[in-house]
PDB file of N, CA, C and O in Angstrom:
ATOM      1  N   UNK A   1     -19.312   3.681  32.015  1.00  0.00           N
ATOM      2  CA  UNK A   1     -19.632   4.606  30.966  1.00  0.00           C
ATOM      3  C   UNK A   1     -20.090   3.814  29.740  1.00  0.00           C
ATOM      4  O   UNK A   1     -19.549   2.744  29.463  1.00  0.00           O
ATOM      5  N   UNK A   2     -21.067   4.320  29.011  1.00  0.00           N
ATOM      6  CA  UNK A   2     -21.749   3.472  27.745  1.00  0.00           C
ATOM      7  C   UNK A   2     -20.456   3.450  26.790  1.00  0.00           C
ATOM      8  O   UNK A   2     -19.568   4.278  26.993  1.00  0.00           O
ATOM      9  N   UNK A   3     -20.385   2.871  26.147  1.00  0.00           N
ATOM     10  CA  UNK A   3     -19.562   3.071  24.819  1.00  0.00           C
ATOM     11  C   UNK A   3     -20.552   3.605  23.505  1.00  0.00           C
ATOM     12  O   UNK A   3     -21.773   3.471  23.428  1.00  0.00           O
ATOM     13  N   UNK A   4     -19.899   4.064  22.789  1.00  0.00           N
ATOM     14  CA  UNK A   4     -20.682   4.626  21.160  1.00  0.00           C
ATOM     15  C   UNK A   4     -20.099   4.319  20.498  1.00  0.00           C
ATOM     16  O   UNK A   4     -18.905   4.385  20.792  1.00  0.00           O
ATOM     17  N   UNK A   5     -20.374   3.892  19.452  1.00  0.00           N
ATOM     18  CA  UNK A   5     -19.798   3.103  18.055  1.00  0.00           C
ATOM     19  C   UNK A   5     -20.226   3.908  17.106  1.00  0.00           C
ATOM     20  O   UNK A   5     -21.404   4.122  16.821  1.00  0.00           O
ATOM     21  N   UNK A   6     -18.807   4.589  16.358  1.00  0.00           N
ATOM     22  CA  UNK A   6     -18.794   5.700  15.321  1.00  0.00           C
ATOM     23  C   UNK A   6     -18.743   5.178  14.254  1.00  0.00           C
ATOM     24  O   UNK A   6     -17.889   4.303  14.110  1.00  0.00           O
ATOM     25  N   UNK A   7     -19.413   5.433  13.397  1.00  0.00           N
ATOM     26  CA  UNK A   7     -19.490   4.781  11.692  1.00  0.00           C
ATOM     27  C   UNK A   7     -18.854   5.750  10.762  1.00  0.00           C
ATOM     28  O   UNK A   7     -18.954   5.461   9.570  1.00  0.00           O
ATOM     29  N   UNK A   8     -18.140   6.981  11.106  1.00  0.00           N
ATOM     30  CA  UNK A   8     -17.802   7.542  10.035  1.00  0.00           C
ATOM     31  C   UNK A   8     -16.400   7.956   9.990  1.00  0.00           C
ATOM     32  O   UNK A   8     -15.867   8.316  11.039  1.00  0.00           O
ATOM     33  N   UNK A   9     -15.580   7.944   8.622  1.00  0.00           N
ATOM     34  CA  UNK A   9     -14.319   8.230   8.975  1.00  0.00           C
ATOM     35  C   UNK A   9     -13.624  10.027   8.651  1.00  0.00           C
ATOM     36  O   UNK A   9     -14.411  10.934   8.924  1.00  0.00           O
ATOM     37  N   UNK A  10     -13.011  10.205   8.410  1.00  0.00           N
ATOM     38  CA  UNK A  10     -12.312  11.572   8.388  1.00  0.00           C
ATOM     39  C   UNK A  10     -11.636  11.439   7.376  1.00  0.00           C
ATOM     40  O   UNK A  10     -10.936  10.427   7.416  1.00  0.00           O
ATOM     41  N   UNK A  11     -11.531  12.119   6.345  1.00  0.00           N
ATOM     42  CA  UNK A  11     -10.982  11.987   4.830  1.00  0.00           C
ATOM     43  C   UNK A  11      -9.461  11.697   5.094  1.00  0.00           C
ATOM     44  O   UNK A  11      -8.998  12.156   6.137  1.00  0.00           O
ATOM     45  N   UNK A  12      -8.721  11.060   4.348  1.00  0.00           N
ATOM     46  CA  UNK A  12      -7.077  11.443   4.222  1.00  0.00           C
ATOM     47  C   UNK A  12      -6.627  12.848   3.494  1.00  0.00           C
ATOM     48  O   UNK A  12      -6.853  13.297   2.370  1.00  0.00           O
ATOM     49  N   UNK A  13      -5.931  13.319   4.564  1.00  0.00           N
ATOM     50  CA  UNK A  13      -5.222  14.845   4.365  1.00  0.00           C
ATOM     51  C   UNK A  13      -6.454  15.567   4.512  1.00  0.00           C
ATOM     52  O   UNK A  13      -6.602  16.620   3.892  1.00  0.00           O
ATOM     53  N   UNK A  14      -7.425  15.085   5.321  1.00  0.00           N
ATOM     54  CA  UNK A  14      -8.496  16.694   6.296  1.00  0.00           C
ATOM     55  C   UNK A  14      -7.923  17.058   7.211  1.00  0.00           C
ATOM     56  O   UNK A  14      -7.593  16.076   7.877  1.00  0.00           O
ATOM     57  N   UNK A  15      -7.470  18.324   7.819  1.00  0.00           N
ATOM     58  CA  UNK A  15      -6.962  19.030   8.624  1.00  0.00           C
ATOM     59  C   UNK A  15      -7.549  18.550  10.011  1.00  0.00           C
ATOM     60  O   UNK A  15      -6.862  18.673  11.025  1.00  0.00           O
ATOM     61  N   UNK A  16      -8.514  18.135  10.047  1.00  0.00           N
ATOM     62  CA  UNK A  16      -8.955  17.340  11.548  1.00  0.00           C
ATOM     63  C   UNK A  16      -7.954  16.121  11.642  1.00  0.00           C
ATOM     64  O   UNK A  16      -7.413  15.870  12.719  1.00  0.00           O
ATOM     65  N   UNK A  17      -7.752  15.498  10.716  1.00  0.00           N
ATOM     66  CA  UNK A  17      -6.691  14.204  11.206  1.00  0.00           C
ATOM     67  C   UNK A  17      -5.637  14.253  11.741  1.00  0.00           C
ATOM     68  O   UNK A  17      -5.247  13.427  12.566  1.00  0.00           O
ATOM     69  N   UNK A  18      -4.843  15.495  11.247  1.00  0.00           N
ATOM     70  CA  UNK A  18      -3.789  15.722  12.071  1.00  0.00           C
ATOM     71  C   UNK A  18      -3.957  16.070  13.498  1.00  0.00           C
ATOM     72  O   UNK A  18      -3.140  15.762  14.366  1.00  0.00           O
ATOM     73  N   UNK A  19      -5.097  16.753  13.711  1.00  0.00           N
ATOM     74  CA  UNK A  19      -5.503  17.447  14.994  1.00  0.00           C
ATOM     75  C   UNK A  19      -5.487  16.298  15.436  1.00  0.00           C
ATOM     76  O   UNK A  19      -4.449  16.091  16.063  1.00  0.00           O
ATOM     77  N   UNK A  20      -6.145  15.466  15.402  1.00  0.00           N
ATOM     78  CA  UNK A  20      -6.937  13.959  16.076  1.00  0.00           C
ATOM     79  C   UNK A  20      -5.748  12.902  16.619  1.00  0.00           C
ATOM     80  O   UNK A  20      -5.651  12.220  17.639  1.00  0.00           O
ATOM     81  N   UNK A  21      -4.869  13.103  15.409  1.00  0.00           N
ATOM     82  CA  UNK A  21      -3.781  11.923  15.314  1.00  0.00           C
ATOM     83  C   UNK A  21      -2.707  12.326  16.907  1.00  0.00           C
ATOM     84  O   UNK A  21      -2.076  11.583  17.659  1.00  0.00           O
ATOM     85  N   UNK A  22      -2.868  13.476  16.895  1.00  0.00           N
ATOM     86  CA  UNK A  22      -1.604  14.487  17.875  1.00  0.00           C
ATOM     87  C   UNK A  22      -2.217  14.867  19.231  1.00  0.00           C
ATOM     88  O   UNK A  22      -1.622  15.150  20.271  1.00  0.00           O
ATOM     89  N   UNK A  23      -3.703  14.806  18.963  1.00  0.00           N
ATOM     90  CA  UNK A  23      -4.167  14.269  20.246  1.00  0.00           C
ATOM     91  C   UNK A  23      -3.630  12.807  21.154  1.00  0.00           C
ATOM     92  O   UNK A  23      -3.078  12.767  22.254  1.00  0.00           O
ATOM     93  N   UNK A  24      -3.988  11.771  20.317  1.00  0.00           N
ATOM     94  CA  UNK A  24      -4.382  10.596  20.678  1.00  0.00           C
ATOM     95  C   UNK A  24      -2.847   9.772  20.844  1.00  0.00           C
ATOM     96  O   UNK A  24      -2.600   8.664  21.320  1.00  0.00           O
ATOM     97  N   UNK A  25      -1.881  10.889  20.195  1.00  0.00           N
ATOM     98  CA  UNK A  25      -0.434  10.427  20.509  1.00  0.00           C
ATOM     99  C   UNK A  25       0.173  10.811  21.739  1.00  0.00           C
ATOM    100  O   UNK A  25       0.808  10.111  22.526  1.00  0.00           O
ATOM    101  N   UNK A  26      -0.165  12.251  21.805  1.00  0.00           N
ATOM    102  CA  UNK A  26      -0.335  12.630  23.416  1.00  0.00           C
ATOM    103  C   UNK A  26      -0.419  12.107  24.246  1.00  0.00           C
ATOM    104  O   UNK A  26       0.334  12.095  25.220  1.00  0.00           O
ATOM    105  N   UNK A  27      -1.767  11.304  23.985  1.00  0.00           N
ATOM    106  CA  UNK A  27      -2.148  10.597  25.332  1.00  0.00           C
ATOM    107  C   UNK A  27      -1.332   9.249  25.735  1.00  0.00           C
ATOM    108  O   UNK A  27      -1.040   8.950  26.893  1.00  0.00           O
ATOM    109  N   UNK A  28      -0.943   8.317  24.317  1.00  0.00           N
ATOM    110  CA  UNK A  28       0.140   7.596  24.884  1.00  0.00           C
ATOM    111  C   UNK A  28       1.083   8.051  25.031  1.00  0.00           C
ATOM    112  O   UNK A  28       1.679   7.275  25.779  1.00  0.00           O
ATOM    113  N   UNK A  29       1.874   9.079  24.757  1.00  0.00           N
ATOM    114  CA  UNK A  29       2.976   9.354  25.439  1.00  0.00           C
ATOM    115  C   UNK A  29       3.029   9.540  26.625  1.00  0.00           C
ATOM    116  O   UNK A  29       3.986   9.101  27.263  1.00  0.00           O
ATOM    117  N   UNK A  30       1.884  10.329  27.306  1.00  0.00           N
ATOM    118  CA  UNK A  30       1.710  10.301  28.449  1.00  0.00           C
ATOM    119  C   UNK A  30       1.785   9.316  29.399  1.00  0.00           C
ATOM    120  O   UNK A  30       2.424   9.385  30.449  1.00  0.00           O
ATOM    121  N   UNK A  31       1.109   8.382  29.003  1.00  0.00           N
ATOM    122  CA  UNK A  31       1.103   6.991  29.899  1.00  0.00           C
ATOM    123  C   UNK A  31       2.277   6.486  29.698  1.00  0.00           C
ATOM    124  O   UNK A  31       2.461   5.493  30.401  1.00  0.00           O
ATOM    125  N   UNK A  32       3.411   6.841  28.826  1.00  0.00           N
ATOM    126  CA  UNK A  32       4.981   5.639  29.249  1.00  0.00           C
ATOM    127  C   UNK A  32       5.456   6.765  29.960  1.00  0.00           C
ATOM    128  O   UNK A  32       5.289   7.972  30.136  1.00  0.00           O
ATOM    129  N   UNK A  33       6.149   5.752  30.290  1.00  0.00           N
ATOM    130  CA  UNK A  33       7.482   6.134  31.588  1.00  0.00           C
ATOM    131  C   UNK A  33       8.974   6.750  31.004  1.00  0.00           C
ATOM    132  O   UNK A  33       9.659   6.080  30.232  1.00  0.00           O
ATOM    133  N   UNK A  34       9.283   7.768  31.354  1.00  0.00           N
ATOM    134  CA  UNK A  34      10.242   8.677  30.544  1.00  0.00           C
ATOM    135  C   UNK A  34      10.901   9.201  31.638  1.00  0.00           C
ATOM    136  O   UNK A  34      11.621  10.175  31.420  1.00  0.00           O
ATOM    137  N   UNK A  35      10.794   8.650  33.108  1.00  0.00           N
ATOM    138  CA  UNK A  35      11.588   9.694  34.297  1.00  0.00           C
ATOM    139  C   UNK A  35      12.782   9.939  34.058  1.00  0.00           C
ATOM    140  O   UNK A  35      13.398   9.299  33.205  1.00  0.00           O
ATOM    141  N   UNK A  36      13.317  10.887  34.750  1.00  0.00           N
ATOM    142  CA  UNK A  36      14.822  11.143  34.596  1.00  0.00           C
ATOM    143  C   UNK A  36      15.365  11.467  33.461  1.00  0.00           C
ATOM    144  O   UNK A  36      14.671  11.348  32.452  1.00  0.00           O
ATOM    145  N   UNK A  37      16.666  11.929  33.351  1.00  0.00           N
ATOM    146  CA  UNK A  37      17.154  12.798  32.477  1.00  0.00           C
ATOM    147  C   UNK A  37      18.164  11.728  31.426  1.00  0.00           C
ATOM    148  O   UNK A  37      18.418  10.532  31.567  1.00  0.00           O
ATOM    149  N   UNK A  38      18.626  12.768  30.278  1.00  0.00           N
ATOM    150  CA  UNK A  38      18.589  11.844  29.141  1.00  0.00           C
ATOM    151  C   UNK A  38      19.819  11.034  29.406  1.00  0.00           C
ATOM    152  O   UNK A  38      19.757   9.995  28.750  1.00  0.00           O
ATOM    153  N   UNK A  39      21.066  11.125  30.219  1.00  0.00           N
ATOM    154  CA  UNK A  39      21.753  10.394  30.890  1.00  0.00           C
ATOM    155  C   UNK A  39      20.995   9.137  31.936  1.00  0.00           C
ATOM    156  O   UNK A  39      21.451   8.042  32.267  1.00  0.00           O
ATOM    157  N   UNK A  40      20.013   9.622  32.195  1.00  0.00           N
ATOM    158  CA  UNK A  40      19.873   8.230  33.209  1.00  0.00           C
ATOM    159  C   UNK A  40      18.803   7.155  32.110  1.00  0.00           C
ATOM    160  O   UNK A  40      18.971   5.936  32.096  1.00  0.00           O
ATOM    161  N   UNK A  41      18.107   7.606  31.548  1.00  0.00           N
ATOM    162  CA  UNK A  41      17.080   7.127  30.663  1.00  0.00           C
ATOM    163  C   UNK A  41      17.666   5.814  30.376  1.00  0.00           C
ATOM    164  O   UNK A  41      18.844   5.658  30.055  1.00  0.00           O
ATOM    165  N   UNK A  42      16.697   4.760  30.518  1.00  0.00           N
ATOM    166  CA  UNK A  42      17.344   2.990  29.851  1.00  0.00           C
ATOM    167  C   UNK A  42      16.112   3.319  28.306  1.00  0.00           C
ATOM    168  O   UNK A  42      15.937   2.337  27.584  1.00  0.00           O
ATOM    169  N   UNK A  43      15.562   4.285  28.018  1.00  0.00           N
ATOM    170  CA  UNK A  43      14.408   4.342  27.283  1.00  0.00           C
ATOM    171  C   UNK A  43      14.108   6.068  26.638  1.00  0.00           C
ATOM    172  O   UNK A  43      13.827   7.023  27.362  1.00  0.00           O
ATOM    173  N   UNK A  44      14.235   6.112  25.353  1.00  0.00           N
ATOM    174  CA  UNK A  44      13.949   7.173  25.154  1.00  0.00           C
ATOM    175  C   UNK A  44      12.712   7.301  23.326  1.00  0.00           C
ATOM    176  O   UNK A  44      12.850   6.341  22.568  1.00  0.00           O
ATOM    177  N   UNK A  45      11.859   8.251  22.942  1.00  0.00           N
ATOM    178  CA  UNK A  45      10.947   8.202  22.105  1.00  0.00           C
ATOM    179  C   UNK A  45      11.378   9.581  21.408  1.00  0.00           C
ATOM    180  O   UNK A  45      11.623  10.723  21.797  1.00  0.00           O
ATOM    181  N   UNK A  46      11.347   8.910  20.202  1.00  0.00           N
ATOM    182  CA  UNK A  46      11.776  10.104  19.012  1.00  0.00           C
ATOM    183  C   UNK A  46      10.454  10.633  18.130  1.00  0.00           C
ATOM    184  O   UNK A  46      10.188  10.290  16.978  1.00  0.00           O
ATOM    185  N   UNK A  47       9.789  11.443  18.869  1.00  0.00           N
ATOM    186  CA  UNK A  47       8.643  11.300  17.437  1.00  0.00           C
ATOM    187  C   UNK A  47       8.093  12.335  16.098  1.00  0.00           C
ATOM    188  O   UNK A  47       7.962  13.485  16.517  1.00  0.00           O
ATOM    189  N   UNK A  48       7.869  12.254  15.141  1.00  0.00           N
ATOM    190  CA  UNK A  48       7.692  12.977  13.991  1.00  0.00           C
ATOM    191  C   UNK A  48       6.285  12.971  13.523  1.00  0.00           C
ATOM    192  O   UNK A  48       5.925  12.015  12.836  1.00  0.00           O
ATOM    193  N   UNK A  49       5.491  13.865  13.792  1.00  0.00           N
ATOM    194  CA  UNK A  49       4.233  13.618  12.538  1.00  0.00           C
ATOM    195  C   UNK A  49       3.783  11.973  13.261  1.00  0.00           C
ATOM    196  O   UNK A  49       3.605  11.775  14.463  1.00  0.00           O
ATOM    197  N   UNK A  50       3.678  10.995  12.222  1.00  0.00           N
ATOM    198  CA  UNK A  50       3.694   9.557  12.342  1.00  0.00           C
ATOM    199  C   UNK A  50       4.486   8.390  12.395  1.00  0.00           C
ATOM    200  O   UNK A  50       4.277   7.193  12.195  1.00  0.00           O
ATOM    201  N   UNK A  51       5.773   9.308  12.828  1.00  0.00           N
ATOM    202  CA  UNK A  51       6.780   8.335  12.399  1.00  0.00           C
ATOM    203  C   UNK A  51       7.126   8.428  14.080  1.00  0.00           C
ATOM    204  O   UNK A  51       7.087   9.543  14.600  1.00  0.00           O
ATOM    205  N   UNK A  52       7.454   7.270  14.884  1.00  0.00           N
ATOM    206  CA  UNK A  52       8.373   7.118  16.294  1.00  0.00           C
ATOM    207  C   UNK A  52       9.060   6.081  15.814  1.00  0.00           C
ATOM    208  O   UNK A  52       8.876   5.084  15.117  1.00  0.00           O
ATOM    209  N   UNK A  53      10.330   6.894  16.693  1.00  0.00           N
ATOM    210  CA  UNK A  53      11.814   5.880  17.431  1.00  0.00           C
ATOM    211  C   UNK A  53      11.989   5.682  18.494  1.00  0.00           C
ATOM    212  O   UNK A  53      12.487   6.581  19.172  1.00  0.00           O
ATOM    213  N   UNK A  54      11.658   4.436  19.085  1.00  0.00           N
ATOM    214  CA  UNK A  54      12.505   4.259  20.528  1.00  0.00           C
ATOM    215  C   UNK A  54      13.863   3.977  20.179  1.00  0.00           C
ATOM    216  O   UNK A  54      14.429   3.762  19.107  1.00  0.00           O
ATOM    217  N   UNK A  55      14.404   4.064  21.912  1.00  0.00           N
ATOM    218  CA  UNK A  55      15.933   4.311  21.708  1.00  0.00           C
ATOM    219  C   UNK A  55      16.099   3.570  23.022  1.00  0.00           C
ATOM    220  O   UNK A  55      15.649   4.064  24.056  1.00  0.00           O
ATOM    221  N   UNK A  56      16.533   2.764  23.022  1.00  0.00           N
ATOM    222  CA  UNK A  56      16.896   1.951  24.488  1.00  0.00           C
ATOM    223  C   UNK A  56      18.111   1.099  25.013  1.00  0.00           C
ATOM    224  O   UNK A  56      18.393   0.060  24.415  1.00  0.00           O
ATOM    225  N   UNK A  57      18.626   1.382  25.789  1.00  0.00           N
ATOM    226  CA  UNK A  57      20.264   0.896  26.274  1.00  0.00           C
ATOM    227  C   UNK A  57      19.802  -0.390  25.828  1.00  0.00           C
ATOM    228  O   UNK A  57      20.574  -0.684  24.916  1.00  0.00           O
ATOM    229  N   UNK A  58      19.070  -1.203  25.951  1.00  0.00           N
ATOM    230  CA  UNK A  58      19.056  -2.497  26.097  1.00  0.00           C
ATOM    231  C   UNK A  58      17.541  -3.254  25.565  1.00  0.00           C
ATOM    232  O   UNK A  58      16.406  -2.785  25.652  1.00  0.00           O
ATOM    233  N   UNK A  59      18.008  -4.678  24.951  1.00  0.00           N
ATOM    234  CA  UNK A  59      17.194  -4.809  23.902  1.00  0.00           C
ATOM    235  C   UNK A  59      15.336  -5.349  25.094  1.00  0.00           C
ATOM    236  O   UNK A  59      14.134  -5.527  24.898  1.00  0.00           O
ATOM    237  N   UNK A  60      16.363  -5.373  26.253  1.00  0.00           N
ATOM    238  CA  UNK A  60      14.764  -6.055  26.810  1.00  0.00           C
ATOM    239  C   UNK A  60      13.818  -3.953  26.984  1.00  0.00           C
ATOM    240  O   UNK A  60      12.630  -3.641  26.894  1.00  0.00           O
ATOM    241  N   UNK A  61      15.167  -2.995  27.260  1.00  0.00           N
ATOM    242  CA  UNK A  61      13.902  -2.336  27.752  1.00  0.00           C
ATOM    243  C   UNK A  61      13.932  -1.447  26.511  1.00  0.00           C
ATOM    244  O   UNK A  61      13.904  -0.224  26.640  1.00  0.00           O
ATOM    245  N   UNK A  62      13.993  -2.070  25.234  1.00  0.00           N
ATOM    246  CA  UNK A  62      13.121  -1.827  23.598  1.00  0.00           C
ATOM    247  C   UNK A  62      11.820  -2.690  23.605  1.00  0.00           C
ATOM    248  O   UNK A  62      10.658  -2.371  23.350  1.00  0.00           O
ATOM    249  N   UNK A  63      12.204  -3.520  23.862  1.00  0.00           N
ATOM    250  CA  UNK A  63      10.977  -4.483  23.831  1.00  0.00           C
ATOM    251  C   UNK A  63       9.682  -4.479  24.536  1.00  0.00           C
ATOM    252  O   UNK A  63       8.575  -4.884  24.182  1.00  0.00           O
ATOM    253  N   UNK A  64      10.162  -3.829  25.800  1.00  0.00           N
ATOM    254  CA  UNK A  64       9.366  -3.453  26.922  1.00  0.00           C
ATOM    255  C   UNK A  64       8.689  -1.963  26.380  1.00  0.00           C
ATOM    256  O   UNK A  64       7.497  -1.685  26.515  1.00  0.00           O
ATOM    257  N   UNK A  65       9.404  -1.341  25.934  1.00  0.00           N
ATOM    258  CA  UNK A  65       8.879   0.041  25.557  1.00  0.00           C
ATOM    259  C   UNK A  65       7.997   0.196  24.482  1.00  0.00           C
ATOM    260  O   UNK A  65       7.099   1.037  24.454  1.00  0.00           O
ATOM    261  N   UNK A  66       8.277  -0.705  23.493  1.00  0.00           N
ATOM    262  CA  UNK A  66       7.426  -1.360  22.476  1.00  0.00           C
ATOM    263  C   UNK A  66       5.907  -1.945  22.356  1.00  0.00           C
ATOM    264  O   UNK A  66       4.886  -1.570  21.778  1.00  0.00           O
ATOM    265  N   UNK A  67       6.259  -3.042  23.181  1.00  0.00           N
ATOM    266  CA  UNK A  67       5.267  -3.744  23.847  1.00  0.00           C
ATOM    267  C   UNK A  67       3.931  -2.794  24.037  1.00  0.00           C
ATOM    268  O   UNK A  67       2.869  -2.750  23.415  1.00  0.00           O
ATOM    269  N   UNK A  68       4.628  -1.784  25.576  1.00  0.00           N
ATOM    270  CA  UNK A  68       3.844  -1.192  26.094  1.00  0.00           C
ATOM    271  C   UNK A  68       2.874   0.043  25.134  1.00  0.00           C
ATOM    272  O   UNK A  68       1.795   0.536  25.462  1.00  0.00           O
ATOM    273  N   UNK A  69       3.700   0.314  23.854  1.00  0.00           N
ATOM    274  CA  UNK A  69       2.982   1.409  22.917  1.00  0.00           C
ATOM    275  C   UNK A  69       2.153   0.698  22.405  1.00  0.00           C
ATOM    276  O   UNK A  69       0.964   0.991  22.282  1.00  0.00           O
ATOM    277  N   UNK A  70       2.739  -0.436  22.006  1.00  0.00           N
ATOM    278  CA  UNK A  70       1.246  -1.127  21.603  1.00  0.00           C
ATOM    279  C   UNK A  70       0.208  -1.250  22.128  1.00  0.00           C
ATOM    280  O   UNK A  70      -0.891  -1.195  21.576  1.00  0.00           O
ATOM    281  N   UNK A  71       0.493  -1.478  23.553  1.00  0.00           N
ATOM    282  CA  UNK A  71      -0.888  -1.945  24.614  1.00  0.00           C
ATOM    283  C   UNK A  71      -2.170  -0.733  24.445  1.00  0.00           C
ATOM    284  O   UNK A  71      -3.383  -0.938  24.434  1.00  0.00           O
ATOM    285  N   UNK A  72      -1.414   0.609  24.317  1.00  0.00           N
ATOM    286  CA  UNK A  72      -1.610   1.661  24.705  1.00  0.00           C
ATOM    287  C   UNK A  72      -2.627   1.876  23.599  1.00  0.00           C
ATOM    288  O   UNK A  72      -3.830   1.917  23.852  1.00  0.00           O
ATOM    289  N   UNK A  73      -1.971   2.062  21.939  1.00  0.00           N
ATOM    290  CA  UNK A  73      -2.394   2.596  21.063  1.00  0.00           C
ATOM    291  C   UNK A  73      -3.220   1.843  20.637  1.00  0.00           C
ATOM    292  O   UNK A  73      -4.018   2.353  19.852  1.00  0.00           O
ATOM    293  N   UNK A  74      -3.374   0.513  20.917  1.00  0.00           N
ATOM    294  CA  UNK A  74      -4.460  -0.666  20.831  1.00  0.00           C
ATOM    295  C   UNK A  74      -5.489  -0.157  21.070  1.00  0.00           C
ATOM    296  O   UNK A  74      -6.332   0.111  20.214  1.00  0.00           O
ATOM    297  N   UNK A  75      -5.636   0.148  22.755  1.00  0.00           N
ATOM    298  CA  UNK A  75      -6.874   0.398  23.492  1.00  0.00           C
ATOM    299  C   UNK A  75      -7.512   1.837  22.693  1.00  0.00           C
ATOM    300  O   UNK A  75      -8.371   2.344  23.414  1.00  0.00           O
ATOM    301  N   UNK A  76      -7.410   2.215  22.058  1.00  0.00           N
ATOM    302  CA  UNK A  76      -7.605   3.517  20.989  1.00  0.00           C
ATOM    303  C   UNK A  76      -7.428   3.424  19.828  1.00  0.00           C
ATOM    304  O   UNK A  76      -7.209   4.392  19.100  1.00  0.00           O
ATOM    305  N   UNK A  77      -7.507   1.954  19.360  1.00  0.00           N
ATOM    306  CA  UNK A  77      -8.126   1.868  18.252  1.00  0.00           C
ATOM    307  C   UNK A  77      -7.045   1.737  17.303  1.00  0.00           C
ATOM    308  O   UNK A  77      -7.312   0.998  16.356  1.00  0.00           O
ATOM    309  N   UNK A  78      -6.108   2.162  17.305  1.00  0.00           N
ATOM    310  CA  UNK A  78      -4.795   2.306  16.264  1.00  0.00           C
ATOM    311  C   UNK A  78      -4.209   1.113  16.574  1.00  0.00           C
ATOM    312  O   UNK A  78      -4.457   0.454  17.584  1.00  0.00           O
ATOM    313  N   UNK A  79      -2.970   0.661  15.197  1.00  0.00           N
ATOM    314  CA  UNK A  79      -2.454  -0.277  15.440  1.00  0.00           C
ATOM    315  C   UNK A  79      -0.604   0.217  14.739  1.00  0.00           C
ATOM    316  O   UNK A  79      -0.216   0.945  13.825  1.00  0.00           O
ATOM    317  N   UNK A  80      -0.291  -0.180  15.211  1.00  0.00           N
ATOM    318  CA  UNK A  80       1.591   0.373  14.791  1.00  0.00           C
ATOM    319  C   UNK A  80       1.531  -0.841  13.332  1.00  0.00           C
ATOM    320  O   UNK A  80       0.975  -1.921  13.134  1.00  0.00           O
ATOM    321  N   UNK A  81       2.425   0.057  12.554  1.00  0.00           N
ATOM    322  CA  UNK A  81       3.003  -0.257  11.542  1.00  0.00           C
ATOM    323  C   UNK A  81       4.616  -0.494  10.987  1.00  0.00           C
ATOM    324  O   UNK A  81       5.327   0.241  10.302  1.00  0.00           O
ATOM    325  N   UNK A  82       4.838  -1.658  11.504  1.00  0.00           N
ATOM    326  CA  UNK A  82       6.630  -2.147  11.755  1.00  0.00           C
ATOM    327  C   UNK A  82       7.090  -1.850  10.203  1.00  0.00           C
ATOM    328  O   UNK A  82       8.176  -1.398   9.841  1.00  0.00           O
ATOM    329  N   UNK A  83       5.835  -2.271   9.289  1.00  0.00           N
ATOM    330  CA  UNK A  83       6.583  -2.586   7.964  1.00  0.00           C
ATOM    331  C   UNK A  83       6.977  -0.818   7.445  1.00  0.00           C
ATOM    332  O   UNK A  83       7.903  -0.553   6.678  1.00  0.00           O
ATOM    333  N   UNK A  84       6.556  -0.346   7.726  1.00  0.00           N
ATOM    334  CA  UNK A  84       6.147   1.210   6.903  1.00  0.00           C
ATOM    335  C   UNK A  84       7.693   1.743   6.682  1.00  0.00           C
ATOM    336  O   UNK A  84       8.521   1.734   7.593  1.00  0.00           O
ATOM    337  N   UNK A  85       7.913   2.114   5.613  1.00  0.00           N
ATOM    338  CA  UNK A  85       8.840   2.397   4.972  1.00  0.00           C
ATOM    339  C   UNK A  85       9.305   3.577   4.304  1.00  0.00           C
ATOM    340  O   UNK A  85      10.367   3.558   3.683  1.00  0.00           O
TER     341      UNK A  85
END
C-alpha cells in the first residue's frame, strides 16, 4: 500500500481530536493481550481520556506491557509521555 504524508494538524480542543485520539487508542488496545478474567490477569489497563495505568502482578509483566504500548502507539505516530503530570 502507498503511504501519504499529511501536512496538516487538527487544532487543540477541536472536537475531531478527541474523536481521532479514541480511535487510535482503540486500536492499541486491541492489539494487547488482556485474556482472562480479572483474577487470572498478570496485566491489567486503566484508561481515561489520555491518561493510562497498567497494573501488573509483576514488574517484568509491567515492563512487558509497557514496552509493548509503546511498540504499538509508535507505529501510529504517537509517542507516550512518562513525565506528564
Amino acid at each position: 500500500m502507498e503511504q501519504i504524508e499529511i501536512n496538516l494538524d487538527v487544532r487543540q480542543g477541536d472536537s475531531l481530536l478527541a474523536t481521532l485520539f479514541c480511535l487510535v487508542i482503540d486500536t492499541v488496545m486491541r492489539k494487547m493481550d488482556f485474556r482472562g478474567n480479572i483474577s487470572s490477569r498478570s496485566k491489567q489497563i486503566c484508561a481515561y481520556a489520555d491518561d493510562i495505568l497498567i497494573i501488573a502482578r509483576t514488574k517484568q509483566a509491567l515492563n512487558k506491557t509497557f514496552n509493548k504500548m509503546t511498540d504499538e502507539v509508535e507505529k501510529l505516530g504517537l509517542k507516550i509521555n512518562i513525565n506528564k503530570r
